[in-house]
Backbone and ligand atoms as CSV (ligand in chain L), in Angstrom:
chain,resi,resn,atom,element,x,y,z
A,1,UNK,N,N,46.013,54.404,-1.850
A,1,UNK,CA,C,45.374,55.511,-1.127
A,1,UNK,C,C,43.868,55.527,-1.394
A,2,UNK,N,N,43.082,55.916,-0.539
A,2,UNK,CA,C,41.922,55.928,-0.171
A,2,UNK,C,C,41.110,57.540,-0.861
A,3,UNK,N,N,40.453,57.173,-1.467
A,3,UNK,CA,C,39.942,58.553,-1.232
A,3,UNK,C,C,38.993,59.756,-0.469
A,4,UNK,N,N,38.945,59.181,0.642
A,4,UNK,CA,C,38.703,59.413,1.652
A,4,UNK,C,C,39.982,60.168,2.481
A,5,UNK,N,N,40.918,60.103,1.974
A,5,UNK,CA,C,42.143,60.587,2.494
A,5,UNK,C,C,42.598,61.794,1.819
A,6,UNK,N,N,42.094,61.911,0.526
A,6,UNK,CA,C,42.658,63.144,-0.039
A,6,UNK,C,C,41.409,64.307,-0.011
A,7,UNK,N,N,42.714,65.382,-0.168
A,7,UNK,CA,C,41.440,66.385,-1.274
A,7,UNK,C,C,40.769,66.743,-2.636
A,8,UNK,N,N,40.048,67.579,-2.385
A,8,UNK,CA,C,39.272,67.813,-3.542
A,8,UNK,C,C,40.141,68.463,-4.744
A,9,UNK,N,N,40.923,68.739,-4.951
A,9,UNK,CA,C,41.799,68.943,-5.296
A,9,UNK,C,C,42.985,67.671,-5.797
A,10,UNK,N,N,43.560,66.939,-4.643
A,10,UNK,CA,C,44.023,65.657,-5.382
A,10,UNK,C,C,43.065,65.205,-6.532
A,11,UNK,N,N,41.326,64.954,-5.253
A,11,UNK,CA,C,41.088,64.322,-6.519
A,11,UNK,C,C,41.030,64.544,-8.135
A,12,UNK,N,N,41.047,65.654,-8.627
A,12,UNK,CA,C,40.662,66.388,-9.743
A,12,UNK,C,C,42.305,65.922,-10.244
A,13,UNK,N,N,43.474,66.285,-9.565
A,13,UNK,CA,C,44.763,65.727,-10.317
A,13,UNK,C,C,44.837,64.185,-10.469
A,14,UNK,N,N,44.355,63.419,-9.575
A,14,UNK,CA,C,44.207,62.197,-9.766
A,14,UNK,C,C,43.524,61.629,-10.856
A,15,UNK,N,N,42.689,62.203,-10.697
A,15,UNK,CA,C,41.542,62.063,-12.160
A,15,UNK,C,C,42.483,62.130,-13.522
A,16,UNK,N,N,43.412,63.046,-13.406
A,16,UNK,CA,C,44.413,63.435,-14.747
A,16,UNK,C,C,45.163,62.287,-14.932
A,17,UNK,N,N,45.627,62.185,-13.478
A,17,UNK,CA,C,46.637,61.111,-13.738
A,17,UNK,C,C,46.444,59.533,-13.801
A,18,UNK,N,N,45.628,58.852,-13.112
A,18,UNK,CA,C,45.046,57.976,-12.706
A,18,UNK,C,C,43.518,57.095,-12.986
A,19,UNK,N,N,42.816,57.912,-13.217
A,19,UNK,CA,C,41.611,57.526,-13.102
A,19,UNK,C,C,41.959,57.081,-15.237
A,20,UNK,N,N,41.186,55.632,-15.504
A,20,UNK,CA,C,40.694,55.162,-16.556
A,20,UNK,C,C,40.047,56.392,-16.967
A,21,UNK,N,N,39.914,55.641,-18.480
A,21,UNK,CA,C,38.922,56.378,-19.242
A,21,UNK,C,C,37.571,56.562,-18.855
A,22,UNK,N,N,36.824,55.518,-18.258
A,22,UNK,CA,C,35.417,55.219,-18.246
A,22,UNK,C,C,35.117,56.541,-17.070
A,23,UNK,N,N,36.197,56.237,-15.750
A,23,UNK,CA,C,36.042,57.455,-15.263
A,23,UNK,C,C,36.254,58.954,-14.942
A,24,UNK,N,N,37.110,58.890,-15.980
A,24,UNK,CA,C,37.011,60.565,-16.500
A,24,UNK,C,C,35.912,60.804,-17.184
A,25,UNK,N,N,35.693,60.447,-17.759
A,25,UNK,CA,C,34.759,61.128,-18.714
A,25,UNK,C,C,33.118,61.067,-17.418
A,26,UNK,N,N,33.120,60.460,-16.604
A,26,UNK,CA,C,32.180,60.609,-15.791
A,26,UNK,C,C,31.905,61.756,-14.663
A,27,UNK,N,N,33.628,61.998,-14.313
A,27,UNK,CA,C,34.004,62.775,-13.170
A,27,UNK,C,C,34.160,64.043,-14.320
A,28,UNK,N,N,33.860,64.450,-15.384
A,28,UNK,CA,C,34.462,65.100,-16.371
A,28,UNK,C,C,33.012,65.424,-16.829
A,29,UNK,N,N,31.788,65.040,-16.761
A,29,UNK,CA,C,30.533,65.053,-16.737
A,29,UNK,C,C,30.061,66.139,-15.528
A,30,UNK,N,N,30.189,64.976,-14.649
A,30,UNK,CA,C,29.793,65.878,-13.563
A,30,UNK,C,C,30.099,66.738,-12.808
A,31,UNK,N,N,31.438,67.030,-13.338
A,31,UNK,CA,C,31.856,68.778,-12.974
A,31,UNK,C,C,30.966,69.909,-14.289
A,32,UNK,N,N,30.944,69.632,-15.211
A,32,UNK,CA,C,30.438,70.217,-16.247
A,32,UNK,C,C,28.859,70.192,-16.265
A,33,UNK,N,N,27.833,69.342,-15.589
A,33,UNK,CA,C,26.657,69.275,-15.667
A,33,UNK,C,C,26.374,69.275,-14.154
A,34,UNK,N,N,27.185,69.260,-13.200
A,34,UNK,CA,C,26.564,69.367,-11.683
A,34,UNK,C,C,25.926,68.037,-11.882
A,35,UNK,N,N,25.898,67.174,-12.169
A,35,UNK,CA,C,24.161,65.599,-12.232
A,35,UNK,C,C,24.978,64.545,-13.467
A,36,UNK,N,N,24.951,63.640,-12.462
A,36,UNK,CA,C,24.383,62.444,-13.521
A,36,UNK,C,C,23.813,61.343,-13.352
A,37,UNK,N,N,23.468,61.194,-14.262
A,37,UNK,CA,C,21.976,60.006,-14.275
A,37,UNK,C,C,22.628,58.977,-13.497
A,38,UNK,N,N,21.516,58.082,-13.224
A,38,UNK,CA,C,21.594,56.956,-12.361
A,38,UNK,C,C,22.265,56.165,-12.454
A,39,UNK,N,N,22.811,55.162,-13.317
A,39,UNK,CA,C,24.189,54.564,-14.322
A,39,UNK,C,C,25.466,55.439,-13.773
A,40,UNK,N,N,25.586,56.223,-14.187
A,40,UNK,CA,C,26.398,57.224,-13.861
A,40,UNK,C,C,26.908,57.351,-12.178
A,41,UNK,N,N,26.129,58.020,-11.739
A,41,UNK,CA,C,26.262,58.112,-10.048
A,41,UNK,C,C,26.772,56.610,-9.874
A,42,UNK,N,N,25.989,55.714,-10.643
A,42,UNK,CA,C,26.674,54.575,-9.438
A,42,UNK,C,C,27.863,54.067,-9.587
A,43,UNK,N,N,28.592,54.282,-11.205
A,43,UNK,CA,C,29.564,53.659,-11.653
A,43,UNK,C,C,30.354,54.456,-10.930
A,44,UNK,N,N,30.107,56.075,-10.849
A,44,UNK,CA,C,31.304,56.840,-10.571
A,44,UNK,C,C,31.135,56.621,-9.089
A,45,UNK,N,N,30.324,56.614,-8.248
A,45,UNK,CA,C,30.020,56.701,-7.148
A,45,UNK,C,C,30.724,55.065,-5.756
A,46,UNK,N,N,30.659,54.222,-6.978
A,46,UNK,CA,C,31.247,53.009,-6.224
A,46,UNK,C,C,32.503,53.301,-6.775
A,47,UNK,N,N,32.751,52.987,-7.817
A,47,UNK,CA,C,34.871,53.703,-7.482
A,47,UNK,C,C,34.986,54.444,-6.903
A,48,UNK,N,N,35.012,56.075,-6.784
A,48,UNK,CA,C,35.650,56.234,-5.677
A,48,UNK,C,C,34.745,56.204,-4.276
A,49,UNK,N,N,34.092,55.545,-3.954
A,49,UNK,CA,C,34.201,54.698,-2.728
A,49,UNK,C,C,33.421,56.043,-2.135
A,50,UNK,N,N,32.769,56.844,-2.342
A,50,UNK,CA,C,32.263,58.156,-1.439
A,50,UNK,C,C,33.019,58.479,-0.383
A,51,UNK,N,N,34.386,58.348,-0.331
A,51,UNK,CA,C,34.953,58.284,1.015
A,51,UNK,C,C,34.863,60.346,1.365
A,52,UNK,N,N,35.411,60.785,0.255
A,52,UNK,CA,C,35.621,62.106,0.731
A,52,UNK,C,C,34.694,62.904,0.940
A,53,UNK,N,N,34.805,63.213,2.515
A,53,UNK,CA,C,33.287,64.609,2.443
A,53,UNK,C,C,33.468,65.873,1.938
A,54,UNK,N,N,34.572,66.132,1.621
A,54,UNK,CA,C,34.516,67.362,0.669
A,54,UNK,C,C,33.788,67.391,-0.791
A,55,UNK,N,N,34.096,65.905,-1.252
A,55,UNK,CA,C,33.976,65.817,-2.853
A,55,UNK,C,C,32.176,65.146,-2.887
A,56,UNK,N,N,32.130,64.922,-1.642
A,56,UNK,CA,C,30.344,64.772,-1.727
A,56,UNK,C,C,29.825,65.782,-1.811
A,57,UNK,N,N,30.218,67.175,-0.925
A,57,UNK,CA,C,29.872,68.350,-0.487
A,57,UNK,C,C,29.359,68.719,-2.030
A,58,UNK,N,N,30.973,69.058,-2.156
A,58,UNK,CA,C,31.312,70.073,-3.772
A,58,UNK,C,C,30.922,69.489,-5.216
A,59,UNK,N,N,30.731,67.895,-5.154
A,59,UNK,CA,C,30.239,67.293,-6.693
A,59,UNK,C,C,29.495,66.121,-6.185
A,60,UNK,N,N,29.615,65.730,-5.224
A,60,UNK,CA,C,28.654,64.760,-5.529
A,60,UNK,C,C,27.441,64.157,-4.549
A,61,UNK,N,N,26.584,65.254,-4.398
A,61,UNK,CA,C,25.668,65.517,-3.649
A,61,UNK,C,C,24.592,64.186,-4.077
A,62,UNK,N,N,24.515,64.314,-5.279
A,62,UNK,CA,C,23.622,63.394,-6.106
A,62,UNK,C,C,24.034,61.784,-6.144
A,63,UNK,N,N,25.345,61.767,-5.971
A,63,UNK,CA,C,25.540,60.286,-5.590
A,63,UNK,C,C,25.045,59.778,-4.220
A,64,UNK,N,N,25.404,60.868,-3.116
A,64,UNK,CA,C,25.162,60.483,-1.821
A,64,UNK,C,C,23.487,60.408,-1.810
A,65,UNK,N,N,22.970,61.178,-2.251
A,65,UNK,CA,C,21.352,60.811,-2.608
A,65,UNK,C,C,20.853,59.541,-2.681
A,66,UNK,N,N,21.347,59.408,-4.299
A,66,UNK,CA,C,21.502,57.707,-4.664
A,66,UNK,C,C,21.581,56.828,-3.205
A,67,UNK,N,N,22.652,56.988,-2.628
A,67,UNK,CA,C,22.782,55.965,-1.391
A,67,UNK,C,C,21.460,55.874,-0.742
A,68,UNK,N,N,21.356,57.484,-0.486
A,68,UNK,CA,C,19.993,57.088,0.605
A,68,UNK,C,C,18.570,56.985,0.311
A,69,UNK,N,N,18.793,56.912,-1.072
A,69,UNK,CA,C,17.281,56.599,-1.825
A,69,UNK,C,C,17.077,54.583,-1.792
A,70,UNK,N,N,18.497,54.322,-2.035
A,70,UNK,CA,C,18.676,52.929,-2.079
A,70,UNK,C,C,19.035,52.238,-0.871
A,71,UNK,N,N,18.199,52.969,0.002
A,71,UNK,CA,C,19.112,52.410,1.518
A,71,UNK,C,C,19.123,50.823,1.940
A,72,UNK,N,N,18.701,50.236,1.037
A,72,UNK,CA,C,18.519,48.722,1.075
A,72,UNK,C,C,19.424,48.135,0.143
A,73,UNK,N,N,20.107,48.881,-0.864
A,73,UNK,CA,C,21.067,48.305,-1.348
A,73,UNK,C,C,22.189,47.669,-0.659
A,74,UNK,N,N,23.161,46.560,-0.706
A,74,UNK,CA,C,23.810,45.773,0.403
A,74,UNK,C,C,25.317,45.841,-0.312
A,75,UNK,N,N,25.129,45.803,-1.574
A,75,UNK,CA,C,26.347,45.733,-2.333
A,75,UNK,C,C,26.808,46.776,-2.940
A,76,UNK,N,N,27.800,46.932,-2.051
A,76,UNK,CA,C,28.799,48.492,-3.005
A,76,UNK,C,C,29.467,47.853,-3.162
A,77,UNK,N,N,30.099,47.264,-4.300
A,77,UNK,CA,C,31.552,46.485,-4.877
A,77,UNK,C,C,31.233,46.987,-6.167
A,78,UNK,N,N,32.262,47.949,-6.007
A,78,UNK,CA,C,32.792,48.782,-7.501
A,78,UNK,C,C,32.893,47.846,-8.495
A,79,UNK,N,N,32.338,48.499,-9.723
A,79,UNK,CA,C,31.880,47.624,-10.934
A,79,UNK,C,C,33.227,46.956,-11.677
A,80,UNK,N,N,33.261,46.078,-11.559
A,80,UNK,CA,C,34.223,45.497,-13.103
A,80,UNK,C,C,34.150,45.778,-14.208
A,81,UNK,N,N,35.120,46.128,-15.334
A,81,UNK,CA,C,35.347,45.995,-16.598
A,81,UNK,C,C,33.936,45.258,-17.308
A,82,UNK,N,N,33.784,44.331,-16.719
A,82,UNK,CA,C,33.128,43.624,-17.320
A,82,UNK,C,C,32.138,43.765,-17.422
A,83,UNK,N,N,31.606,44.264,-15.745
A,83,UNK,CA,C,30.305,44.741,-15.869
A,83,UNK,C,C,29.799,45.386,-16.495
A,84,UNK,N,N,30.739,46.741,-16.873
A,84,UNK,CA,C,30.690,48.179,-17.453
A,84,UNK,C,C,30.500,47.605,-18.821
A,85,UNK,N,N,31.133,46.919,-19.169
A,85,UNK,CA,C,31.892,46.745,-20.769
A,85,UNK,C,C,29.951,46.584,-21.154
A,86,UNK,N,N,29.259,45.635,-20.433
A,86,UNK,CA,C,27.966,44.932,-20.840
A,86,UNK,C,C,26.981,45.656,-20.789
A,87,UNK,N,N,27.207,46.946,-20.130
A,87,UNK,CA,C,26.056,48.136,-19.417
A,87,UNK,C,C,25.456,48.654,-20.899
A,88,UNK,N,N,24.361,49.062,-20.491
A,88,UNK,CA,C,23.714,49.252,-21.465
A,88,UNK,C,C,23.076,50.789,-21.772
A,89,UNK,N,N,24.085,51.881,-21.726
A,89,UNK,CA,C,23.848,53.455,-21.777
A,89,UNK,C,C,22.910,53.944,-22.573
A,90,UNK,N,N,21.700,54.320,-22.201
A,90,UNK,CA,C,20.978,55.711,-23.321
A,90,UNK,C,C,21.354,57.123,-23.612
A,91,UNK,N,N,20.355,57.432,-23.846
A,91,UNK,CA,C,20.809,58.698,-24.359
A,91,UNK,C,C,20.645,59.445,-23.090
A,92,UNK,N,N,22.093,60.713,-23.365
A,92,UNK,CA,C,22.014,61.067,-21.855
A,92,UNK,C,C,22.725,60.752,-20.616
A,93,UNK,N,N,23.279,59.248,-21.248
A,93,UNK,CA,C,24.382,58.775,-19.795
A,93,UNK,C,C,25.026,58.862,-20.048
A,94,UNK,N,N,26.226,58.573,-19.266
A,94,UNK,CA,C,27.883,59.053,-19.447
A,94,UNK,C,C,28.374,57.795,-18.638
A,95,UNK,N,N,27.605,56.569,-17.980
A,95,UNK,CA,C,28.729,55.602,-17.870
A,95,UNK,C,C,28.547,54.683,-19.152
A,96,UNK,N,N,29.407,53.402,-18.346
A,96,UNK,CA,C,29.864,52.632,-19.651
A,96,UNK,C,C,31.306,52.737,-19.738
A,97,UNK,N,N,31.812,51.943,-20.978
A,97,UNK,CA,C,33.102,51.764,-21.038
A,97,UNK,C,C,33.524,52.562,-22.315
A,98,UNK,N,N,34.247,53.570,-22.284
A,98,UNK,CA,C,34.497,54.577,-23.785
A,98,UNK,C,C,34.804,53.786,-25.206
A,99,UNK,N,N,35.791,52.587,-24.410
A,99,UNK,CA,C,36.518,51.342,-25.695
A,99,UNK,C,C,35.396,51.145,-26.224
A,100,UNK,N,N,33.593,50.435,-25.620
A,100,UNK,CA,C,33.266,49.564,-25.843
A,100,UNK,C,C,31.582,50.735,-26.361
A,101,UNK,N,N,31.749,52.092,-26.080
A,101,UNK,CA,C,30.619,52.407,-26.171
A,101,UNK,C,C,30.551,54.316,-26.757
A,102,UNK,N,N,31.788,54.478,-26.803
A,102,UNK,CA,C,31.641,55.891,-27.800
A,102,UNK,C,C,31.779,55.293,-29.257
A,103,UNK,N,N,31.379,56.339,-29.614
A,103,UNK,CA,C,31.623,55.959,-31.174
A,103,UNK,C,C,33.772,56.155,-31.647
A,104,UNK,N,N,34.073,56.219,-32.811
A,104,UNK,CA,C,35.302,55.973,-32.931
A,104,UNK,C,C,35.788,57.207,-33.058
A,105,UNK,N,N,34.856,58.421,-33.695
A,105,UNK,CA,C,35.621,59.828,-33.466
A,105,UNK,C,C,35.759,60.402,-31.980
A,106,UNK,N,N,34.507,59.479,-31.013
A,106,UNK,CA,C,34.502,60.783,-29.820
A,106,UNK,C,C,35.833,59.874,-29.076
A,107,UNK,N,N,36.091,58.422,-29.460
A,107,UNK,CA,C,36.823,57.951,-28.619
A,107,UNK,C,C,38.245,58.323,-29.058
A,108,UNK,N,N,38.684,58.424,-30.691
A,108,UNK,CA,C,40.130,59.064,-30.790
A,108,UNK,C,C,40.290,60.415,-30.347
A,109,UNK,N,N,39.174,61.181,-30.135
A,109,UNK,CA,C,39.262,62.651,-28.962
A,109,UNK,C,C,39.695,62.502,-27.798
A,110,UNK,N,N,38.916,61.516,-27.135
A,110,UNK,CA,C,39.070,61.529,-25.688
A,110,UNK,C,C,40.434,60.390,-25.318
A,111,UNK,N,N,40.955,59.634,-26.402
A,111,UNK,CA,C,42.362,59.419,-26.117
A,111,UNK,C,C,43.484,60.377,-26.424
A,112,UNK,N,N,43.346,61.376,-27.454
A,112,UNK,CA,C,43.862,62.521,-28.095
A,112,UNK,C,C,44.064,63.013,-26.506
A,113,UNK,N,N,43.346,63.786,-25.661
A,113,UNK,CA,C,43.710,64.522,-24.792
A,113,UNK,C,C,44.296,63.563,-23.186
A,114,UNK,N,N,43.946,62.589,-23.491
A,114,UNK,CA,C,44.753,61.384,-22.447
A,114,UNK,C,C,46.445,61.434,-22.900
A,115,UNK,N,N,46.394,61.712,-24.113
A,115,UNK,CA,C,48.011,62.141,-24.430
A,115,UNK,C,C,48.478,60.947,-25.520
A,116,UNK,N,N,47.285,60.153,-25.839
A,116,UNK,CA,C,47.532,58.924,-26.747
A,116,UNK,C,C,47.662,59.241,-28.037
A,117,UNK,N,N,48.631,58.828,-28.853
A,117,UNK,CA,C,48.988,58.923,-30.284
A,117,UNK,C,C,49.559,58.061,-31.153
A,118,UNK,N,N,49.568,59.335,-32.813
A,118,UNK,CA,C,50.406,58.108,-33.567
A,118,UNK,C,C,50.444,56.216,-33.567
A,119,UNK,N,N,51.481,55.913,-33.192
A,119,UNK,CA,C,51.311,53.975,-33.651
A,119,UNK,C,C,49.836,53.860,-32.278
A,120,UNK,N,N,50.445,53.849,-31.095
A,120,UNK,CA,C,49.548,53.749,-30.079
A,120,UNK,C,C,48.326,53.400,-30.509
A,121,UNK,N,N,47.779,55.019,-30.741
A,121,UNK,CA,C,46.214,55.150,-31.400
A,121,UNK,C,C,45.522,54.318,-31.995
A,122,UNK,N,N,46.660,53.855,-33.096
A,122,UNK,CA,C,46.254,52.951,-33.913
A,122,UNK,C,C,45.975,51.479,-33.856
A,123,UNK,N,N,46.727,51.040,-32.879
A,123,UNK,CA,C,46.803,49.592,-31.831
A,123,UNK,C,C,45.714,49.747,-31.156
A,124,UNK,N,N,45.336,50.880,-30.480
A,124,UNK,CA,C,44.503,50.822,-29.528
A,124,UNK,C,C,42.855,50.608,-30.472
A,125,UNK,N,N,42.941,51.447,-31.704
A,125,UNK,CA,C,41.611,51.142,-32.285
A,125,UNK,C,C,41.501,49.974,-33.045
A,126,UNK,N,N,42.449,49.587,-33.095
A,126,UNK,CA,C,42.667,48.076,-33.561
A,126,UNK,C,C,41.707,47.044,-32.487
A,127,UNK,N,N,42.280,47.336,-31.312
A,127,UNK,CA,C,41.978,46.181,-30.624
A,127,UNK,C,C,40.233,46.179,-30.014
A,128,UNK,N,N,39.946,47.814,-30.527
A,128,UNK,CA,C,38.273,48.106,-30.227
A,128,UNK,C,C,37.834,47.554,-31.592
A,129,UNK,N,N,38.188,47.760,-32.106
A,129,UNK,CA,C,37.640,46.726,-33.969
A,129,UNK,C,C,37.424,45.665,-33.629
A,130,UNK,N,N,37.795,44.599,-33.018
A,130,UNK,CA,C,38.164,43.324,-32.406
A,130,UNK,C,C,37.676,43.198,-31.453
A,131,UNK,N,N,36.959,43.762,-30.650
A,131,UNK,CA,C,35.936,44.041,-29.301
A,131,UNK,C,C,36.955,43.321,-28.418
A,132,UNK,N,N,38.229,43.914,-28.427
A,132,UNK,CA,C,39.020,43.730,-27.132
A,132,UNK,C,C,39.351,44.748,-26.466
A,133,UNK,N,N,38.127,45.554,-25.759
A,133,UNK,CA,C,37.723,46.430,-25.104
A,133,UNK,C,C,38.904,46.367,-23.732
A,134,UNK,N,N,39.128,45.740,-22.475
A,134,UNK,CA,C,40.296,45.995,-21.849
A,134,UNK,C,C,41.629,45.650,-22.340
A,135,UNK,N,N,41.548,45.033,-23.521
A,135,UNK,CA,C,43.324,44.929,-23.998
A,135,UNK,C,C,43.479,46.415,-24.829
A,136,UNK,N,N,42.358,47.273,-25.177
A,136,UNK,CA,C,42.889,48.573,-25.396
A,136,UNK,C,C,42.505,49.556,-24.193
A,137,UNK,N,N,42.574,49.426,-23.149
A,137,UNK,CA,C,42.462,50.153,-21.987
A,137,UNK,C,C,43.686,49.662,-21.819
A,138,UNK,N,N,44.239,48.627,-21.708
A,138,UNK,CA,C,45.392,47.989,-21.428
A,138,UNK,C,C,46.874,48.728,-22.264
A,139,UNK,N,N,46.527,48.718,-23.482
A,139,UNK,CA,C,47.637,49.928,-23.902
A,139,UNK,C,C,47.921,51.454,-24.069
A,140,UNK,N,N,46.439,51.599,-23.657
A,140,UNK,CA,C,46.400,53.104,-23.295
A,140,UNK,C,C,47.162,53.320,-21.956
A,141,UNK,N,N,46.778,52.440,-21.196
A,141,UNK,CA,C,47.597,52.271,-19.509
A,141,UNK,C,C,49.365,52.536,-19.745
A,142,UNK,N,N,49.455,51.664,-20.405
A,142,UNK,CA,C,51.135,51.423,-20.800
A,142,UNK,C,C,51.630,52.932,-21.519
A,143,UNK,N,N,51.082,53.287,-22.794
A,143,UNK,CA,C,51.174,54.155,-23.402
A,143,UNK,C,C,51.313,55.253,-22.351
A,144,UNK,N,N,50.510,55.804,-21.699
A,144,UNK,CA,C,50.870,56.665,-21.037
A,144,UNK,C,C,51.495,56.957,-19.876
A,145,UNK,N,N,51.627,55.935,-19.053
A,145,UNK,CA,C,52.109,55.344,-17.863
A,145,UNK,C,C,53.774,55.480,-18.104
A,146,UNK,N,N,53.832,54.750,-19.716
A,146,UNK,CA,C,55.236,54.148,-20.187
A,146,UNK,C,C,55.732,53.363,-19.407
A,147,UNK,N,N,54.748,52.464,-19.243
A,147,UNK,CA,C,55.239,50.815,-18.628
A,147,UNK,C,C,54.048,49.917,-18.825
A,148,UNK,N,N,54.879,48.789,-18.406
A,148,UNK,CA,C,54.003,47.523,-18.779
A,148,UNK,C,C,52.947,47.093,-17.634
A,149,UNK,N,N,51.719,46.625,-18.291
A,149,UNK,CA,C,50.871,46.220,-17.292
A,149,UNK,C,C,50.437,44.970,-17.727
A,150,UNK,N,N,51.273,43.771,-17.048
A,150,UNK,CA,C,51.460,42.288,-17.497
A,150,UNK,C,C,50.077,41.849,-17.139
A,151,UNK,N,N,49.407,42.077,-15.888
A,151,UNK,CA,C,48.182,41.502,-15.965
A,151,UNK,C,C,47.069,41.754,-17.091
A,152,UNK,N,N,47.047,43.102,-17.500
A,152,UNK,CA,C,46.482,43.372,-18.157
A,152,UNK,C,C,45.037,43.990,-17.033
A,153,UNK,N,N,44.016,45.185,-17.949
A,153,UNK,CA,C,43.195,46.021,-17.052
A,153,UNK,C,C,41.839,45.122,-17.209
A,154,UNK,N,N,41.222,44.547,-15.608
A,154,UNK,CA,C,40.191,44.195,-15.566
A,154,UNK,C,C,39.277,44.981,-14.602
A,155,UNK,N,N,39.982,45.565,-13.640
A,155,UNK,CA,C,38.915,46.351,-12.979
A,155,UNK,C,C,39.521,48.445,-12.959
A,156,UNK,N,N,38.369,48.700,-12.791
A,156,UNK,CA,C,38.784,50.384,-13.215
A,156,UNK,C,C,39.320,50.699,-11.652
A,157,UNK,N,N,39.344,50.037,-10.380
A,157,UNK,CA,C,40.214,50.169,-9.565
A,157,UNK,C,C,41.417,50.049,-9.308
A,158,UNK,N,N,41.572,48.726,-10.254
A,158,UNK,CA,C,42.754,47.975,-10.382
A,158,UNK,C,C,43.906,49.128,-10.896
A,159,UNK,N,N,42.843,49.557,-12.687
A,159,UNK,CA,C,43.887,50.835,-13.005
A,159,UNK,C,C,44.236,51.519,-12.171
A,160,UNK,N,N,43.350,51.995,-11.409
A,160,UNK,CA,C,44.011,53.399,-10.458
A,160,UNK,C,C,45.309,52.832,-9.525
A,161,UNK,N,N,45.309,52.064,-8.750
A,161,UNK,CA,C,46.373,51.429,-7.869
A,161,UNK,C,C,47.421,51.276,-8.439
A,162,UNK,N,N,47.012,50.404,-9.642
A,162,UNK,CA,C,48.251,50.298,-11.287
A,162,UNK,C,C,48.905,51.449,-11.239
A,163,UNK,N,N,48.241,52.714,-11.257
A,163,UNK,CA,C,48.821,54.198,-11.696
A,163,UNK,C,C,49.803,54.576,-11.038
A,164,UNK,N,N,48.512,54.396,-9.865
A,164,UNK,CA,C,49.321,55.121,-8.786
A,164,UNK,C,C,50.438,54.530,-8.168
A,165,UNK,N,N,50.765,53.487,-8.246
A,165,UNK,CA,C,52.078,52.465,-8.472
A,165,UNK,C,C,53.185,52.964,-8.774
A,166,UNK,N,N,52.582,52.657,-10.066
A,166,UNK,CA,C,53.669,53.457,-11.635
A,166,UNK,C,C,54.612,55.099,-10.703
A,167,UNK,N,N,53.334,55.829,-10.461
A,167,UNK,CA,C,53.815,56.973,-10.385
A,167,UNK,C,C,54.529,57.655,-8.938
A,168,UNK,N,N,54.396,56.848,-8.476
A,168,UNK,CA,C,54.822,56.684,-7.339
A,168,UNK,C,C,56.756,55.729,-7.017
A,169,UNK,N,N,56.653,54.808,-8.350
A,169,UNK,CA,C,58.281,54.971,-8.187
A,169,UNK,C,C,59.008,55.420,-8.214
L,1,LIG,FE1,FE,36.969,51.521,-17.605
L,1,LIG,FE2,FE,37.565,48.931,-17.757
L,1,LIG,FE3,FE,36.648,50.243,-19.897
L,1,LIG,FE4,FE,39.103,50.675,-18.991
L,1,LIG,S1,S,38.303,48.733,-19.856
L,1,LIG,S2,S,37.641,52.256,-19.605
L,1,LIG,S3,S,38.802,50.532,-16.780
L,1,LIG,S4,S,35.529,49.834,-18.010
């Protein structure tokens, strides 16, 4: 599903259910600050795809900006893992990848309320010790999903489709 198809409203449950870490905490920003920096708008702004005019209306006025400040930009292809993983956040931004760029208390918080625990937790900070930044996105997926994701998570779209998969059987 498109998000261009839902409401403002899905999206916010979707976000619960679906959306990675990297983009909650973005879409989780910018309900709480109305703005985010430039990094930001674009990471959150190319996943979901600006499709919905409600959710431009109501949050994300400042992304659609972005577009038309950059009207020469050619490439909207939502960022990869990879890209993100390498991004380089100051102070003040909110994209980036949480595995690869909160510190280790804000990140056992923000898996704490994703619903991640106990052994989990502990696998999962394992594998950020080890800078295997999507193989612990990868068991956070499973962990909460409670299923397997054999490919393993390379793009933060990929998760969502993954999810919405899952939740949809
Ligand atoms: Fe987002 Fe990818 Fe990091 Fe997961 S591994 S939080 S999808 S950038």
């Amino acid at each position: 599903k498109e998000f261009g198809e839902v409401s403002l409203k899905d999206i916010e449950q979707l976000a619960n259910s679906s959306f990675p870490l990297c983009m909650r905490h973005l879409f989780e920003k910018l309900r709480e600050e109305h703005h985010l920096k430039h990094g930001g708008r674009m990471q959150l702004g190319l996943f979901l795809k600006v499709g919905s005019e409600r959710f431009d209306k109501e949050y994300a006025y400042s992304i659609r900006h972005n577009y038309g400040k950059e009207g020469k930009r050619t490439d909207y292809t939502p960022y990869s893992c990879q890209k993100i993983i390498s991004s380089t956040p100051g102070v003040g931004d909110h994209h980036g990848c949480p595995y690869r760029h909160f510190s280790e208390e804000n990140l056992r918080a923000a898996l704490g309320k994703m619903g991640v625990g106990g052994r989990t937790m502990d696998d999962v900070m394992d594998k950020v010790r080890n800078r295997h930044y999507q193989l612990a996105c990868t068991l956070t997926f499973e962990s909460i999903h409670a299923s397997s994701c054999d490919a393993g998570i390379n793009h933060p779209n990929q998760y969502f489709t993954d999810s919405q998969k899952v939740l949809k059987t």
